[in-house]
VOPAGU-2260 file (C-alpha; in pm, 1 decimal, decimal comma):
REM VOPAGU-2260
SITE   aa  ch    i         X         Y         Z
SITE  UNK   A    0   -2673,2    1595,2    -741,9
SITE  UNK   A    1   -2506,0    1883,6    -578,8
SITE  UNK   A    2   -2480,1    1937,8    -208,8
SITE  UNK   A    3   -2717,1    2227,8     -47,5
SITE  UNK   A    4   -2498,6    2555,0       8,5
SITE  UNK   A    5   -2531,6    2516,3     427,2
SITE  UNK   A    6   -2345,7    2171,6     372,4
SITE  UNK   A    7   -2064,6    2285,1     231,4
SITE  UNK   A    8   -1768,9    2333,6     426,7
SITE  UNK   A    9   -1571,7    2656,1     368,7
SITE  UNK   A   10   -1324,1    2664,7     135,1
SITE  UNK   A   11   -1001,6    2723,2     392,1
SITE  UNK   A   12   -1151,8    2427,7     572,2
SITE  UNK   A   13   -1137,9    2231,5     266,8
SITE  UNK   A   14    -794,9    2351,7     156,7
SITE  UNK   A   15    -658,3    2271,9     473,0
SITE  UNK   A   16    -822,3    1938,8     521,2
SITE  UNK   A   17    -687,0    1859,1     176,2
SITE  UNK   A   18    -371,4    1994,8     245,4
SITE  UNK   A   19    -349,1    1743,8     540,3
SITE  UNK   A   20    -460,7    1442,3     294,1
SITE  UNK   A   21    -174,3    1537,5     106,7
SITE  UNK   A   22     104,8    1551,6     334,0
SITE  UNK   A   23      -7,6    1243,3     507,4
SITE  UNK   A   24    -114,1     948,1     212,1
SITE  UNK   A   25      94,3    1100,0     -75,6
SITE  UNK   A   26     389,2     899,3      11,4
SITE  UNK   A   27     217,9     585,6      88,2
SITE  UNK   A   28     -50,8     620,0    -196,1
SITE  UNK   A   29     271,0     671,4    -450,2
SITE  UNK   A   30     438,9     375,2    -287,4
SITE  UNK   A   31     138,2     170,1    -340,9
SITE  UNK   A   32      76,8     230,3    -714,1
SITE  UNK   A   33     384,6     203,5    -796,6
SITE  UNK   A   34     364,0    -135,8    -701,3
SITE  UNK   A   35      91,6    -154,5   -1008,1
SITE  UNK   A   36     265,0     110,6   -1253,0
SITE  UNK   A   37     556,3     276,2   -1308,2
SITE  UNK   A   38     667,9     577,3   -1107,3
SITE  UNK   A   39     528,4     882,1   -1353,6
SITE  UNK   A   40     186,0     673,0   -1445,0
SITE  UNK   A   41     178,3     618,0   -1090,4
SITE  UNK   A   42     247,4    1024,4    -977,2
SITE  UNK   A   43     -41,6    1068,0   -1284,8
SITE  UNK   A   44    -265,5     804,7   -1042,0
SITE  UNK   A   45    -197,1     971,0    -736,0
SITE  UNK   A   46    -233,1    1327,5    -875,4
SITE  UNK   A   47    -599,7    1180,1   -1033,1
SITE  UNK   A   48    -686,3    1034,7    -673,3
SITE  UNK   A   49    -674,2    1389,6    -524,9
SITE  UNK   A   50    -827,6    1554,3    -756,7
SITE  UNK   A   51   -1113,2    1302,4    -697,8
SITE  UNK   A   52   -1078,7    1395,9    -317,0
SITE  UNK   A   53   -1074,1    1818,3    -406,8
SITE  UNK   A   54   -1463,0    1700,0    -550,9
SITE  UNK   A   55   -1551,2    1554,8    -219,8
SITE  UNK   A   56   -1698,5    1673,8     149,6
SITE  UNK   A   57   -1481,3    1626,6     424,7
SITE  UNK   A   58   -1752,8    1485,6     638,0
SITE  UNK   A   59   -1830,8    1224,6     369,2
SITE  UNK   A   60   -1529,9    1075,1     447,4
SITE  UNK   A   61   -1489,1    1169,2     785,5
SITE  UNK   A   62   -1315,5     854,1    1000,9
SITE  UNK   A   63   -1211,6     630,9     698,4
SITE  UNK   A   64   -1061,9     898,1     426,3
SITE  UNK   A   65    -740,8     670,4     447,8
SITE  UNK   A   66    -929,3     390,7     269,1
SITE  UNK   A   67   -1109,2     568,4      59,8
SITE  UNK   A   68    -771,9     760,4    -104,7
SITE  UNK   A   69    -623,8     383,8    -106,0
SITE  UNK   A   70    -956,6     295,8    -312,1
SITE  UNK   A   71    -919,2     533,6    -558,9
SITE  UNK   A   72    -588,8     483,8    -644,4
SITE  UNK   A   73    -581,9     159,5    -645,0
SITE  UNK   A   74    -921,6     143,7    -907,3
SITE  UNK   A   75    -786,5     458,1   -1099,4
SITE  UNK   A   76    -382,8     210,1   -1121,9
SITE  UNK   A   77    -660,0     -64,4   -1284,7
SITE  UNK   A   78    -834,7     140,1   -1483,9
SITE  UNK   A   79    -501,2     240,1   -1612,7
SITE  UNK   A   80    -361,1    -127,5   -1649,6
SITE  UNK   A   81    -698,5    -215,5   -1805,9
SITE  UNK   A   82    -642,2      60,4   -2030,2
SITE  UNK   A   83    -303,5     -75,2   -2162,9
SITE  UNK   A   84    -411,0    -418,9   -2159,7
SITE  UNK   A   85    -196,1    -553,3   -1877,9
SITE  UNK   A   86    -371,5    -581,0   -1550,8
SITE  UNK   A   87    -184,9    -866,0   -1428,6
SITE  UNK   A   88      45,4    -939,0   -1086,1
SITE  UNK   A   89     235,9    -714,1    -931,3
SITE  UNK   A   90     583,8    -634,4   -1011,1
SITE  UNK   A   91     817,9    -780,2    -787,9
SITE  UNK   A   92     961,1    -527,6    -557,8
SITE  UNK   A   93    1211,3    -230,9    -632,1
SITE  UNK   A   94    1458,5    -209,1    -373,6
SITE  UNK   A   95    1664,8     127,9    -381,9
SITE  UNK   A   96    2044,5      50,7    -358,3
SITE  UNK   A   97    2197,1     252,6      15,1
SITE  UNK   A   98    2482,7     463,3    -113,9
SITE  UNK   A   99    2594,1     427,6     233,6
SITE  UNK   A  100    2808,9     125,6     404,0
SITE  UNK   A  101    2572,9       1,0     728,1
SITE  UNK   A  102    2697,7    -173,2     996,2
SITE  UNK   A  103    2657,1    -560,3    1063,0
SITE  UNK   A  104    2350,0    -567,2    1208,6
SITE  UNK   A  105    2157,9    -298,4     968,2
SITE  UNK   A  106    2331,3    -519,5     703,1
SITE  UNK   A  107    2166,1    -872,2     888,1
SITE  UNK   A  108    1861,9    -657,1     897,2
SITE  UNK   A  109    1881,9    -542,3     501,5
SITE  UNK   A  110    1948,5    -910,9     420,2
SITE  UNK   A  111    1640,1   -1058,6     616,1
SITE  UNK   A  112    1403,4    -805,5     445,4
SITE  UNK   A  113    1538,1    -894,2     147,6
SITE  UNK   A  114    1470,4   -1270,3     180,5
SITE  UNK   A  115    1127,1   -1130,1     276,7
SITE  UNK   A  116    1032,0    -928,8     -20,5
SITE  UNK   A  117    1224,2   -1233,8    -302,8
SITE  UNK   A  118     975,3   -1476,5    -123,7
SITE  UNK   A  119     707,6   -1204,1     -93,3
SITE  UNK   A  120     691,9   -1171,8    -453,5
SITE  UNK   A  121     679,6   -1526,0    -519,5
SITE  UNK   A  122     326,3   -1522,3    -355,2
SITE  UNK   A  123      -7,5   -1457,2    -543,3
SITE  UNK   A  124     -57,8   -1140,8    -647,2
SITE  UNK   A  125    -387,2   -1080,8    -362,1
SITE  UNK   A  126    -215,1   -1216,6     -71,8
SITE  UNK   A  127     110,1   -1006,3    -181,4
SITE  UNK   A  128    -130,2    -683,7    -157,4
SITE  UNK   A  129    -294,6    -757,4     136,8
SITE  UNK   A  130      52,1    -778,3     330,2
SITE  UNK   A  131     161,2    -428,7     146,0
SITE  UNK   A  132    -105,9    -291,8     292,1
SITE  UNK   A  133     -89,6    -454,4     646,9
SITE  UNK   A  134     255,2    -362,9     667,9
SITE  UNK   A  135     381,9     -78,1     459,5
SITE  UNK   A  136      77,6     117,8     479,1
SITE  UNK   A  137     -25,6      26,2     793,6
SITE  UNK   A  138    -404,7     -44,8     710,3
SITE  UNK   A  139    -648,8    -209,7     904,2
SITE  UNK   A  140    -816,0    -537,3     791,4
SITE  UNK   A  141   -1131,1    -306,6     769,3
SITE  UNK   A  142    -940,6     -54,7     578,3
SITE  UNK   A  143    -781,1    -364,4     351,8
SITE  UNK   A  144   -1104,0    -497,6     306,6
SITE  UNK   A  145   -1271,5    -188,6     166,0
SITE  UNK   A  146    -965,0     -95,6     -67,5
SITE  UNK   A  147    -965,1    -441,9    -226,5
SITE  UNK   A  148   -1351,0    -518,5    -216,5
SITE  UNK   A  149   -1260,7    -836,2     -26,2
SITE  UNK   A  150   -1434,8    -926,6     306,4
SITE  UNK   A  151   -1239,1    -867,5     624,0
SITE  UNK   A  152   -1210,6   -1286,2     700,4
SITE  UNK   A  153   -1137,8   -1303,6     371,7
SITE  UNK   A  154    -845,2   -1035,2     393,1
SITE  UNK   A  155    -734,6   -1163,8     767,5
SITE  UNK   A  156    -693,3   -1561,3     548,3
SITE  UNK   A  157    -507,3   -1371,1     306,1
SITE  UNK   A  158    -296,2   -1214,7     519,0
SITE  UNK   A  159    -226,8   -1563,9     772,8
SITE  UNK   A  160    -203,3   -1772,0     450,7
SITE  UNK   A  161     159,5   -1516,7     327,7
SITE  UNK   A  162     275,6   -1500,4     650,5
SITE  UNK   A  163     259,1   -1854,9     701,1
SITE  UNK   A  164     432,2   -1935,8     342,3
SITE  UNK   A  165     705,3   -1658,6     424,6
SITE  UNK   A  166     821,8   -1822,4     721,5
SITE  UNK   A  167     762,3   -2170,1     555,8
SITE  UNK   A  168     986,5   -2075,6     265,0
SITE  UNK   A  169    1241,6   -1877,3     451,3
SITE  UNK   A  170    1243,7   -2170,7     755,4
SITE  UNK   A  171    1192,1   -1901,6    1062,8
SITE  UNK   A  172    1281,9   -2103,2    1271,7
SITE  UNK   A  173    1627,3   -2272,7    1163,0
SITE  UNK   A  174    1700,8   -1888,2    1045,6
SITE  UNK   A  175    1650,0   -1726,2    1397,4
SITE  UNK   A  176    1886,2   -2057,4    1484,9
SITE  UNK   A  177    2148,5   -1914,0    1182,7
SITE  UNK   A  178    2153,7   -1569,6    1289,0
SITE  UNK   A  179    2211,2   -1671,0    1662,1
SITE  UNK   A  180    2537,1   -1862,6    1567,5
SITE  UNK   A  181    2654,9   -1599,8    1387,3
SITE  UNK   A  182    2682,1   -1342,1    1672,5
């Protein structure tokens, strides 16, 4: 069904609102699924998810566009998996090497997140999304819930449950204890 002419926003409108999308969730949406795919089927995703959005009205998704793009990609990255026969967990997380030497503390800070992520990925596969999302991406619990068809208790339970088994397995508290000694 096509939209009456009158409800159509003008084309520089839509290019800029567009424009906007695509400055603001490309990074995050290619961060994302790439967590699903590798880096050119996920630019191929990402690319696919825009297109999707070039179809839509602007005041469709007026107030919750960022979950909707996050949908997308993240059903277009399964499709895709589904396609090649491996939708299964998540890879466990790419770090990029820092060509750079850091100072102590950026180093203590380097080393902490990546305790996080090696016990991060030993966590199921949904509560290892959720916390992406939460964190990297910044997404509410609504958003989370409507990206991952999950209900927003059952996101927020997700969400407690990882953070509670990340600072069970990396022992917060005797660590915070560590790192004091050590300054």
């Amino acid at each position: 069904m096509t939209e009456p002419e009158s409800a159509k926003p003008p084309q520089s409108v839509k290019d800029d609102w567009i424009g906007s999308a695509l400055s603001r969730y490309e990074g995050p949406l290619l961060r994302y699924a790439s967590r699903f795919l590798g880096l050119e089927q996920a630019r191929d995703v990402v690319q696919d998810t825009f297109l999707r959005l070039c179809r839509e009205n602007p005041a469709r998704l007026d107030g919750h566009l960022g979950q909707w793009l996050f949908t997308v990609c993240r059903n277009r990255a399964r499709d895709v998996l589904r396609k090649e026969g491996r939708l299964t967990e998540l890879d466990e997380a790419r770090e990029p090497a820092s060509p750079a030497p850091a100072a102590p503390r950026v180093l203590e800070g380097k080393e902490a997140l990546r305790d996080v992520l090696r016990v991060l990925a030993t966590l199921p596969a949904s509560q290892q999304e959720v916390l992406r999302l939460k964190f990297q991406e910044e997404l509410s619990y609504q958003e989370i819930s409507v990206v991952t068809g999950r209900t927003v208790s059952h996101v927020g339970v997700l969400i407690h449950s990882g953070l509670k088994a990340i600072r069970s397995q990396l022992g917060e508290p005797a660590r915070a204890a560590q790192l004091r000694r050590v300054r």
